[in-house]
N, C-alpha and C positions, 0 to 999 in steps of 0.2 A: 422494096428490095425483097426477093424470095428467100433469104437469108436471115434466119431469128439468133439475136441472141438470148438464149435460157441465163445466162450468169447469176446474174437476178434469181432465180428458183433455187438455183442450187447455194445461193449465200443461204437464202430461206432456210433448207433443207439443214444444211450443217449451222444453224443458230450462226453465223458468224456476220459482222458488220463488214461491209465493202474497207471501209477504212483499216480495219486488222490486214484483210487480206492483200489490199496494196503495201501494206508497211512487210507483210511476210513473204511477200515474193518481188519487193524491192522494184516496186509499180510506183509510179505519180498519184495520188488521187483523184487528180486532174485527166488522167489518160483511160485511169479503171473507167470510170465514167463515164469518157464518151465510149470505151467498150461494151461496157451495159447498156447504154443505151443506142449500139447498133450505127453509131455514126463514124467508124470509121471504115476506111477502103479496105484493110487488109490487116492480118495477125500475124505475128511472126510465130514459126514452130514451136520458139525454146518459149515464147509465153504462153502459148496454149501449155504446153507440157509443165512448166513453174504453175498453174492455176488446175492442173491436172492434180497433181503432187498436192499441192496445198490442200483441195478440195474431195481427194480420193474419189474422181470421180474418171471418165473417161472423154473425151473430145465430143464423141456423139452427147452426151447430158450435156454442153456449154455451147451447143450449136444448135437448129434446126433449119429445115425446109420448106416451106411453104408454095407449091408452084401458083405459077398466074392462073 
């Protein structure tokens, strides 16, 4: 899939464990994770922006493109 998720860099980035960030923006653990790891179909708006917020970051740092 041409579609990367950064998630993962940017927990790095701000020292923060996945596990904090799903209990702070009211995520499954179960769900953050298949999000890091790129396996789901589709993000809804208000979660990119909840992970936006949490992570002071912008959409572009929690995505990327990679074409074929």
């Amino acid at each position: 899939m041409p579609i990367i998720v950064t998630l993962d860099v940017m927990l790095a980035r701000r020292k923060m464990r996945a596990r904090d960030l799903a209990q702070r923006i009211d995520m499954s653990e179960t769900n953050l994770s298949l999000l890091r790891s790129g396996k789901v179909k589709g993000v809804r708006f208000d979660t990119i922006e909840k992970l936006c917020r949490e992570l002071d970051c912008r959409p572009g740092d929690l995505l990327d493109f990679e074409a074929d």
